[in-house]
KELO-207489 format. One record per residue (C-alpha): residue number from 1; z, y, x. Coordinates in nm, 2 decimals, always signed. Each point is the difference from the previous one (the first is absolute). Last residue first. Layout:
N
R  k  pz  py  px
R  NUM  Z  Y  X
...
//
This chain:
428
R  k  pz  py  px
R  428  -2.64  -8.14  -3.18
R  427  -0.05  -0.32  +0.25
R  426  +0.07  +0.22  +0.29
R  425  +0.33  +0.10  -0.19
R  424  +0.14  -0.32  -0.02
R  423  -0.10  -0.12  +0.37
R  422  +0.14  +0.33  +0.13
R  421  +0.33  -0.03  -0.22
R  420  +0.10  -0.35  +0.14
R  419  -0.05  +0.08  +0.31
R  418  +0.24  +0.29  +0.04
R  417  -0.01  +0.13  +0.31
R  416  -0.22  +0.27  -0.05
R  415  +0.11  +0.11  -0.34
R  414  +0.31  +0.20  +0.07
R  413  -0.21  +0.14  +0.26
R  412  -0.29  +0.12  -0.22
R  411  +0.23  +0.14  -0.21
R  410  +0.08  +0.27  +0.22
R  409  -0.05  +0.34  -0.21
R  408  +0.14  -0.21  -0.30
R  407  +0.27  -0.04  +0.19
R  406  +0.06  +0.32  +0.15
R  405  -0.07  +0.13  -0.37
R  404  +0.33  -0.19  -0.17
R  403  +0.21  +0.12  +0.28
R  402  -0.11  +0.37  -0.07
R  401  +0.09  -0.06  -0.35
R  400  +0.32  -0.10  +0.07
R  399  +0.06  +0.27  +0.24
R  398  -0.11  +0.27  -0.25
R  397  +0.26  -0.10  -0.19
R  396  +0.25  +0.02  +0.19
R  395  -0.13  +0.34  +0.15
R  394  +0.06  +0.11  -0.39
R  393  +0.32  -0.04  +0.05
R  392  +0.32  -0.25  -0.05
R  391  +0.06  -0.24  -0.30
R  390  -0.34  -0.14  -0.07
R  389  +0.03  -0.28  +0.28
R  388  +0.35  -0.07  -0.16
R  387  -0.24  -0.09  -0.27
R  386  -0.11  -0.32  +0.08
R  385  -0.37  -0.02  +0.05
R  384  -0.14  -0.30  -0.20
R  383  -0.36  -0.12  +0.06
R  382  -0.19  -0.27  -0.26
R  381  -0.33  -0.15  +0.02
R  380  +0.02  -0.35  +0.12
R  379  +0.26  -0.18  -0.10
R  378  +0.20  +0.14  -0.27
R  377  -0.27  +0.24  -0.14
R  376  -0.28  -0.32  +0.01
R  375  +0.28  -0.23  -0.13
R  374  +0.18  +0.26  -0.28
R  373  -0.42  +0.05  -0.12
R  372  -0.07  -0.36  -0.02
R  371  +0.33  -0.04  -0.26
R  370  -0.07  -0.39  -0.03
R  369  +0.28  -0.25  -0.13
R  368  -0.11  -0.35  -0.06
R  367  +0.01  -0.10  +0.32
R  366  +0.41  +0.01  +0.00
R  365  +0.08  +0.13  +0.38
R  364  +0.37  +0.02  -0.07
R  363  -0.01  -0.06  -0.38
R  362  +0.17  -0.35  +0.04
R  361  +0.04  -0.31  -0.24
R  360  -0.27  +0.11  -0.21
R  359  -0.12  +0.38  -0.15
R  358  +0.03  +0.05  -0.30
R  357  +0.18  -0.28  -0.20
R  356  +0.22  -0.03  +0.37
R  355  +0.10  +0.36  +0.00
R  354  +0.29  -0.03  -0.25
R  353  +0.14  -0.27  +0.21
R  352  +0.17  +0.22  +0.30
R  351  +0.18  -0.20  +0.27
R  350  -0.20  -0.29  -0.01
R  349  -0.30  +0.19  -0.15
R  348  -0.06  +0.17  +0.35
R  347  -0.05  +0.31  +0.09
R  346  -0.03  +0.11  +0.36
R  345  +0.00  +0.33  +0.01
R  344  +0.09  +0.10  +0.38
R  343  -0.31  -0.22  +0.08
R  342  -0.24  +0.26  -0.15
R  341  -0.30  -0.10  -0.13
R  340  +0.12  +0.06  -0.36
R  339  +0.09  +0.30  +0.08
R  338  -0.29  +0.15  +0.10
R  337  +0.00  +0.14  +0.34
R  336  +0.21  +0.29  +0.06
R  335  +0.06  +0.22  +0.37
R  334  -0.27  -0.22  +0.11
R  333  -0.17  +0.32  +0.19
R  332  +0.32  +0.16  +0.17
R  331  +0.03  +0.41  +0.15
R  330  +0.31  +0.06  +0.10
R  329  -0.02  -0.03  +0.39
R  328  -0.27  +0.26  +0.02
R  327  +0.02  +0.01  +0.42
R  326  -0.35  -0.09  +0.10
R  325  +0.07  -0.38  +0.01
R  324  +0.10  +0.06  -0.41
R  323  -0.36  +0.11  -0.08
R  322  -0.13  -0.27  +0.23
R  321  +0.15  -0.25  -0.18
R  320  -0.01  +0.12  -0.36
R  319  -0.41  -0.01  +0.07
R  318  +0.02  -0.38  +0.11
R  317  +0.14  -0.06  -0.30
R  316  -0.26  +0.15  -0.23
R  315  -0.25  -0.20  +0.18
R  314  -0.24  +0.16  +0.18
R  313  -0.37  -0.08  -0.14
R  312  -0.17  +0.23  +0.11
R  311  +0.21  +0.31  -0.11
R  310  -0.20  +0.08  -0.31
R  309  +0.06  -0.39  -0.11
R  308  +0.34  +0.00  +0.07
R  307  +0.12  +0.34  -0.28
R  306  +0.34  +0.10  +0.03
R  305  +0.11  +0.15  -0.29
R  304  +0.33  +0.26  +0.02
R  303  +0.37  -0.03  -0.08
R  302  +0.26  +0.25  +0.01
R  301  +0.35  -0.24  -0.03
R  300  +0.25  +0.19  -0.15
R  299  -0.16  +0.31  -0.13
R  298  +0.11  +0.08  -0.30
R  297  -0.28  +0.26  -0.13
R  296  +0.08  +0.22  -0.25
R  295  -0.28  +0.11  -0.34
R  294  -0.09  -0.34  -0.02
R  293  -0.22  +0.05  -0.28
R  292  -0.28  +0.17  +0.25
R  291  -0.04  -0.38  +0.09
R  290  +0.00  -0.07  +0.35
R  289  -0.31  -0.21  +0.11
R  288  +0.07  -0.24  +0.30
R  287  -0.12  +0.19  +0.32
R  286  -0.32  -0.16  +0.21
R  285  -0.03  -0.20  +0.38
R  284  -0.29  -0.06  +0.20
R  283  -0.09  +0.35  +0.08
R  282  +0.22  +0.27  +0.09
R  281  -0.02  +0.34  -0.21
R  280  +0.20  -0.12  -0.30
R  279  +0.25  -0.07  +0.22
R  278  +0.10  +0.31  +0.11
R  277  +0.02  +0.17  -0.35
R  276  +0.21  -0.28  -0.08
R  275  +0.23  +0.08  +0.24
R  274  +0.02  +0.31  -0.09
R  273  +0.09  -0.10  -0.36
R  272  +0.23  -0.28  +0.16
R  271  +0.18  +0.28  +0.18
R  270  +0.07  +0.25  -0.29
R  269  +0.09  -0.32  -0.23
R  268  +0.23  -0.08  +0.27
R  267  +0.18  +0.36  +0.02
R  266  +0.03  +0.03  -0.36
R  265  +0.18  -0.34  -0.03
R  264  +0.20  +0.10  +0.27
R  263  +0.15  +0.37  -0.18
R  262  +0.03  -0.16  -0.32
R  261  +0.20  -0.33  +0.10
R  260  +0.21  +0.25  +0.26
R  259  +0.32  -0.02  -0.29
R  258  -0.09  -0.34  -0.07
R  257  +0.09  -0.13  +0.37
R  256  +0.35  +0.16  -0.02
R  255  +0.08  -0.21  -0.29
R  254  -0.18  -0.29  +0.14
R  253  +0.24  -0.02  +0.27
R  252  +0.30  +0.04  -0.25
R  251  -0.12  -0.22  -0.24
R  250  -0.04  -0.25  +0.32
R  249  +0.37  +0.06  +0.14
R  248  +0.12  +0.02  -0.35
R  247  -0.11  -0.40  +0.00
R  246  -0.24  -0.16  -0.23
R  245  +0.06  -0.22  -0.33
R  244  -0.24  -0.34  -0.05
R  243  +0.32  -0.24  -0.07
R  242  -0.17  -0.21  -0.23
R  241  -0.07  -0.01  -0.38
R  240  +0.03  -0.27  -0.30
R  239  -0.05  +0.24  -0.29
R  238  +0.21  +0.03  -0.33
R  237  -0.07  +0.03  -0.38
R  236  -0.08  +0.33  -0.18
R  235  -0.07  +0.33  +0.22
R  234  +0.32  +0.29  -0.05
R  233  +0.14  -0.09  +0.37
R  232  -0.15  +0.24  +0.25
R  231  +0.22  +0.31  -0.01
R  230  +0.32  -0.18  +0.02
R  229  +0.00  -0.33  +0.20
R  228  -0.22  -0.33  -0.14
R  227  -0.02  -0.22  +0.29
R  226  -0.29  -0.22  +0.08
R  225  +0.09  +0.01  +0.39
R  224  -0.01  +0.38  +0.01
R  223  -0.38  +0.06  +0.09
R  222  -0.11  -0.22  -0.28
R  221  +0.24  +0.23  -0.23
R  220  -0.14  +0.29  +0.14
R  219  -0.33  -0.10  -0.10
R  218  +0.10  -0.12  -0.35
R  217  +0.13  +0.37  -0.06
R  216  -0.34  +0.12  +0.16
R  215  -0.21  -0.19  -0.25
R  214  +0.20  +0.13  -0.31
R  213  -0.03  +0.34  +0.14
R  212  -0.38  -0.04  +0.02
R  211  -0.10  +0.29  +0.22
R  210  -0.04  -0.21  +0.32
R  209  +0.09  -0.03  +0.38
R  208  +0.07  -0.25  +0.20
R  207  +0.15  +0.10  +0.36
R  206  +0.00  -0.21  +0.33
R  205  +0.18  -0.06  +0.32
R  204  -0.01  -0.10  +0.38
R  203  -0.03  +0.20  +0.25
R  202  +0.10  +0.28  -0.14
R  201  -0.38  +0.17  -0.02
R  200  -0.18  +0.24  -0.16
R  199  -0.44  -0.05  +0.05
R  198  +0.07  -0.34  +0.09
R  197  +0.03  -0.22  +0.31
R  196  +0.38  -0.06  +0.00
R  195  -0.02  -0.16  -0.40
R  194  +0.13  +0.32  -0.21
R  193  -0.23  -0.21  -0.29
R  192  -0.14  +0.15  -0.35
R  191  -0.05  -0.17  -0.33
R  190  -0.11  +0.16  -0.32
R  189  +0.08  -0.08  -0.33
R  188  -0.17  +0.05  -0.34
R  187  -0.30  +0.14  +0.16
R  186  -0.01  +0.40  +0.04
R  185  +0.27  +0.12  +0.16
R  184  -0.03  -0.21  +0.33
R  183  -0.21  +0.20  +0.19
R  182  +0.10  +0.36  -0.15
R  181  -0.21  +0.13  -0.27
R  180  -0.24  +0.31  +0.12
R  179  -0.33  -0.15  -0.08
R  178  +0.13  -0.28  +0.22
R  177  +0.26  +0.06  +0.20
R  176  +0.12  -0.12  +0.37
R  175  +0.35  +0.12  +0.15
R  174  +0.07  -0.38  +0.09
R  173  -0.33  -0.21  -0.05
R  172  +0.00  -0.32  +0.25
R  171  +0.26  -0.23  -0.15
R  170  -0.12  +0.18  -0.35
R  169  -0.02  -0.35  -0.18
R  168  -0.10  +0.18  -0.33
R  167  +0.13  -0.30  -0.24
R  166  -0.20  +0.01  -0.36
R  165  +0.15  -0.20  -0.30
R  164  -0.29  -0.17  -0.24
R  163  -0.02  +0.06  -0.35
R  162  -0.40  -0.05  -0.03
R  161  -0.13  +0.36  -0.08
R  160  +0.26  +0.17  +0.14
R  159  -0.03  -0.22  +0.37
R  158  -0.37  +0.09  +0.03
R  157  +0.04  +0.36  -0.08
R  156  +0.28  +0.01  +0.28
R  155  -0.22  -0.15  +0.26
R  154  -0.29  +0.25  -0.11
R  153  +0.20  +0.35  +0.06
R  152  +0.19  -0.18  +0.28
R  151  -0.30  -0.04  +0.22
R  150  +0.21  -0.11  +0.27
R  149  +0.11  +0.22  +0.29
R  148  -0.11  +0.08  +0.35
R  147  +0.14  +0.04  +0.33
R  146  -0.04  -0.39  +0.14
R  145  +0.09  -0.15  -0.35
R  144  +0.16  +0.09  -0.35
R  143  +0.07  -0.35  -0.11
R  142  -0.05  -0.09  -0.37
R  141  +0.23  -0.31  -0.12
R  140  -0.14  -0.05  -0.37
R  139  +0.24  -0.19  -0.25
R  138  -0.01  -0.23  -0.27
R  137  -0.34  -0.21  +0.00
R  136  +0.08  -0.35  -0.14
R  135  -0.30  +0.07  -0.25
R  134  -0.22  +0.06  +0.29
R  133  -0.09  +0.30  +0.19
R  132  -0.23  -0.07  +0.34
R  131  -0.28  +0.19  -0.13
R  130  +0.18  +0.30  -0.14
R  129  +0.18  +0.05  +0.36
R  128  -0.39  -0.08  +0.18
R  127  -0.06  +0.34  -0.16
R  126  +0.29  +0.21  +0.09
R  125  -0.04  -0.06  +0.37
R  124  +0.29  -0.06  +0.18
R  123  +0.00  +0.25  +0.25
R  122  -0.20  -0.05  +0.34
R  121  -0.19  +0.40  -0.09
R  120  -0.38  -0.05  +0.05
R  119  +0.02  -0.41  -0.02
R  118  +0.20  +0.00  -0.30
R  117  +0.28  -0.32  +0.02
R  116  +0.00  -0.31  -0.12
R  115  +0.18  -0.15  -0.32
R  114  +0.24  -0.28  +0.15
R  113  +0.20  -0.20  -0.34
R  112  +0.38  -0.03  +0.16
R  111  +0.20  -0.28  -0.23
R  110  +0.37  +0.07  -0.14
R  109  +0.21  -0.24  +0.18
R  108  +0.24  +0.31  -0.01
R  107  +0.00  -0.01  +0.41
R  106  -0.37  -0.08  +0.00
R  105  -0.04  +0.34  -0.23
R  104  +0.14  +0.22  +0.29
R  103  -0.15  -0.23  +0.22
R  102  -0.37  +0.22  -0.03
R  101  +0.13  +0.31  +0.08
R  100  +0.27  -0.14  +0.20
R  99  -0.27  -0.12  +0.23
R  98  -0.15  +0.32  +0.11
R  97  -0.36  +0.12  -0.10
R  96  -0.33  -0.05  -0.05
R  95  -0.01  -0.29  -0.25
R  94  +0.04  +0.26  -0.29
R  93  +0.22  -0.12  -0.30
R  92  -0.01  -0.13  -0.36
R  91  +0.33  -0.16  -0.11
R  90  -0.02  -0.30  -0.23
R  89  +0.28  -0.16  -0.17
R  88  +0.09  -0.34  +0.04
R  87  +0.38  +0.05  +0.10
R  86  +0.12  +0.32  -0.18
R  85  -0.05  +0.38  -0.04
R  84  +0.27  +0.20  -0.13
R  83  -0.09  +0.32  +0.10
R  82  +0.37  +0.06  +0.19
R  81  -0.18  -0.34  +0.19
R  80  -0.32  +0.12  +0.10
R  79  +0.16  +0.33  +0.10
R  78  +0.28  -0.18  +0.20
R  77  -0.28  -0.21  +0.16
R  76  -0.20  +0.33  +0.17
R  75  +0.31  +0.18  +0.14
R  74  +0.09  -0.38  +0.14
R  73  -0.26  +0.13  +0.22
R  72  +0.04  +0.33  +0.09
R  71  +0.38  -0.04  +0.13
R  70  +0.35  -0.02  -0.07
R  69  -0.01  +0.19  -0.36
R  68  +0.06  +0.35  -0.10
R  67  -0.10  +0.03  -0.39
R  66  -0.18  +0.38  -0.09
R  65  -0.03  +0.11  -0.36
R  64  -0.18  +0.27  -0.18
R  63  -0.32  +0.01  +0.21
R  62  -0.17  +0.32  +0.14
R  61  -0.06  -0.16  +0.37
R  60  +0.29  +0.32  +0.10
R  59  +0.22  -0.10  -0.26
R  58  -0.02  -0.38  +0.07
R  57  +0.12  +0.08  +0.35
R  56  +0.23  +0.24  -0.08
R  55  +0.18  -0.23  -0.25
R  54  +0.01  -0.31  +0.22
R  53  +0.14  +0.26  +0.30
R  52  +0.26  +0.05  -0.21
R  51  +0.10  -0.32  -0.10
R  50  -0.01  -0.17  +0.35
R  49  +0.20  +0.29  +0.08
R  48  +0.23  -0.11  -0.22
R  47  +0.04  -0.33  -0.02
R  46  -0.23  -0.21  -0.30
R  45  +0.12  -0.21  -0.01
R  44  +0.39  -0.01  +0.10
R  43  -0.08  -0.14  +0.23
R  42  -0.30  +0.11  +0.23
R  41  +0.23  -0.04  +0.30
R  40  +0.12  +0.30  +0.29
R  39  +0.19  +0.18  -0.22
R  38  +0.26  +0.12  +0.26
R  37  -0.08  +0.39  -0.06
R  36  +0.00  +0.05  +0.36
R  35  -0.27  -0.24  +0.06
R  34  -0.21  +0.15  -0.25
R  33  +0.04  +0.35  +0.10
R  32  -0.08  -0.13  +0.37
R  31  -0.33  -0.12  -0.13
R  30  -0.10  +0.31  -0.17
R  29  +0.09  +0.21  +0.28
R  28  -0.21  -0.23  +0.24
R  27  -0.29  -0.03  -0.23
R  26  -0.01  +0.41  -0.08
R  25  +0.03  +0.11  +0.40
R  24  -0.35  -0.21  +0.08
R  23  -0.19  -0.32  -0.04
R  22  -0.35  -0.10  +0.04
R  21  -0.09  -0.37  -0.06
R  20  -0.21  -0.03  +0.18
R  19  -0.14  +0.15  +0.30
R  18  -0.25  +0.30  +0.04
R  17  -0.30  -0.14  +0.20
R  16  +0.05  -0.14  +0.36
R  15  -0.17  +0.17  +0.26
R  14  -0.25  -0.24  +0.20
R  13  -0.31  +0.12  -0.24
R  12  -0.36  -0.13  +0.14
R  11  +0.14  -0.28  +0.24
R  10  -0.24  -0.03  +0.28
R  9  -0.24  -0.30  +0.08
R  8  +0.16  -0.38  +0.04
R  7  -0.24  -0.19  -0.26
R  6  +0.23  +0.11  -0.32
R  5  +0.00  +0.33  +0.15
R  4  -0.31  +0.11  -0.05
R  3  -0.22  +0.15  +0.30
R  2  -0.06  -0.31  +0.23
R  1  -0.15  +0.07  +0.32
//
C-alpha cells in the first residue's frame, strides 16, 4: 500500500496554511477613505496618499526619497534611466532572477552582462561582478534573493572604485537591513515591487527609492510623463517619460500594509529560523549561509539546497512533486532558471542592436554565455517555500518539515518505479 501521496497514500497536512494576502479593519478603512476623497488617479503625481506612503516607506528602509511607480519592474528602468545610462552601455546582473531584472537594460538598449551567482547564498557573487566589468560597464543590478541580501559592503566598494551606479533590486527584501541600513538605502537606488505575490502587496505597484535628490526629481518626472511639476523640476534639460503613476487605491493598500511590515517581517524571520533548525537535521538537503551582516531577514521566498545525489538520484523535480502531493502547495523548484535560458527573454538584435557586438542576433540561449552555478541552482538544486507558509505557527512549520521526512522516510517508493533512476544509480 502506497504511503506518499503522490502514488495515492495519505495527504500529510489537508488544512490549508494561513492565506494570502491577509487583510483586516486598516485596508478596508483606508480604502473607503480613498474612495470618499474622489482622488482615485495618480495625477497630479505624485497624489497624496501615493505621497505619503512614498515617504514612510523610504523612511522606514532609512532612505531620503521614495518614488511610487506602477509596478517592480519598470521600478528597475526608471533608475537606469534618472542615472543617465544610454544605448550600448553595460549593466552587470544575476541570471537568477525575474526578467525585468535583466530587460530593464533591454528596454534602454543598454546590454545585460550575466555575473553568476554564490553557490552558498544564490546572490550575485561579488567576484564574478569584477570579472565581467568592461569599459562599457555603468551600472550593477544586485538582487537580494530567496531571504538573503547581497554583499553590499563589497558591491559598493566595487562600484566606488570604478564609477559605476549600484541598483538594490529589493523585489524580495521589504523590512530587510544590512548592518542596520534599510534594503534599499545603501546603493544609489533601490527597486521594490507590491506585485500580488510579495511580502506587501496592491496588486500591482512599485516604489524606487534613493537619497540622491537629483535622482529622485528625474524619477518623478519619468513617473509623470516627463513633466517637470514643482518639487522635481530644478535638473537641466528634459526626459522623455511614461505614465508609470499608481492609484490611491494601491497607496492606500500599501499604506495599511507598511504599518504591519515590522510586526510580519519578525514573524517570518522567527519561522524560517525554526525552520532552519528543522532542516538542518534531514539529510539530503542544506541551508544557504546567512551572513551575520544581514542583521533582518526579508523572507520572501525561504530557500533551501536540495542535494540528488544523497537522495539516489531523485531529481529535484520529482521532490517538488511529492512535496506539493502532500498538501505544500507553495513550494516550486524552477522558481528562476537563468535568464538567458528563459523563453520570456527573448532578445533579439532586431528589436535591440546594442547586444549584437556581444552577443549575435539573439541572446536567448547564446552559447557563449555560461553561469554553471545559476544552471545547477536553477535546475537541479534549488527549493523555494513561499512565505505565506511562514505566516501562521510553529505547527506550520513543523508540517513542512514533517512532509520533507515522510519522503525521505519512503524514498524507496518514489524510486521503485522509476526506471530510469535504478539503471543510473546501479551504475553509481
Amino acid at each position: 500500500m502506497a504511503k506518499l501521496a503522490i502514488n495515492g497514500g495519505p495527504v500529510f497536512r489537508k488544512k490549508p496554511f494561513p492565506a494570502w494576502p491577509p487583510y483586516d479593519d486598516r485596508e478596508r478603512r483606508y480604502l473607503l477613505q480613498a474612495l470618499k476623497e474622489r482622488r482615485w488617479g495618480g495625477y497630479p503625481a505624485p497624489n497624496k496618499r501615493a505621497a505619503a506612503f512614498a515617504e514612510k516607506f523610504a523612511k522606514y528602509h532609512g532612505a531620503r526619497f521614495g518614488i511610487c511607480c506602477a509596478n517592480g519592474s519598470v521600478s528597475l528602468e526608471i533608475a537606469l534611466r534618472a542615472a543617465g545610462l544610454a544605448g550600448g552601455d553595460e549593466v552587470i546582473v544575476p541570471p537568477l532572477t525575474w526578467t525585468a531584472t535583466g530587460l530593464a537594460a533591454v528596454w534602454l538598449n543598454a546590454v545585460p552582462v550575466f555575473a553568476d551567482i554564490d553557490p552558498e547564498t544564490y546572490c550575485i557573487d561579488p567576484a564574478d561582478i569584477e570579472r565581467k566589468i568592461t569599459p562599457k560597464t555603468r551600472a550593477i543590478i544586485c538582487v537580494h534573493l530567496g531571504s538573503n541580501m547581497c554583499d553590499m559592503d563589497a558591491i559598493m566598494k566595487i562600484a566606488g572604485e570604478r564609477n559605476l551606479v549600484v541598483v538594490e533590486d529589493c523585489a524580495h527584501a521589504h523590512g530587510g537591513f544590512w548592518k542596520g541600513k534599510g534594503a534599499g538605502s545603501i546603493g544609489h537606488f533601490g527597486s521594490f515591487s507590491f506585485q500580488s505575490s510579495k511580502l506587501m502587496t496592491a496588486g500591482e505597484g512599485g516604489i524606487v527609492t534613493t537619497n540622491d535628490p537629483d535622482f529622485a526629481e528625474r524619477c518623478h518626472s519619468l513617473v509623470n510623463c516627463g513633466r517637470k511639476e514643482k518639487g522635481y523640476d530644478s535638473y537641466e534639460g528634459h526626459l522623455l517619460g511614461w505614465n508609470y503613476r499608481i492609484t490611491e487605491f494601491q497607496a492606500a493598500l500599501l499604506e495599511a500594509q507598511l504599518e504591519k511590515l515590522k510586526k510580519f517581517t519578525a514573524l517570518r524571520e522567527k519561522n524560517a529560523r525554526y525552520l532552519s533548525k528543522l532542516l538542518s537535521a534531514i539529510p539530503g538537503v542544506s541551508l544557504l549561509r546567512r551572513d551575520p551582516r544581514m542583521t533582518v531577514m526579508p523572507c520572501y521566498q525561504y530557500l533551501f539546497r536540495y542535494h540528488e545525489h544523497q537522495w539516489r538520484g531523485l531529481t529535484r523535480d520529482r521532490f517538488v512533486a511529492a512535496l506539493a502531493a502532500e498538501g505544500m502547495h507553495h513550494v516550486e523548484g524552477d522558481f528562476y532558471v537563468p535568464l538567458y535560458q528563459n523563453p520570456l527573454f527573448y532578445v533579439t538584435a532586431r528589436d535591440y542592436p546594442a547586444i549584437r557586438e556581444r552577443y549575435g542576433e539573439i541572446l536567448y540561449m547564446s552559447k557563449d554565455i555560461r553561469c554553471p552555478v545559476s544552471e545547477h541552482v536553477g535546475y537541479h538544486e534549488s527549493v523555494w517555500v513561499h512565505y505565506s507558509l511562514l505566516m501562521g505557527t510553529k505547527k506550520d512549520v513543523d508540517d513542512v518539515a514533517g512532509a520533507i521526512r515522510k519522503i525521505r522516510e519512503n524514498l524507496g517508493e518514489l524510486l521503485e518505479g522509476d526506471t530510469a533512476i535504478k539503471s543510473r544509480w546501479k551504475k553509481k
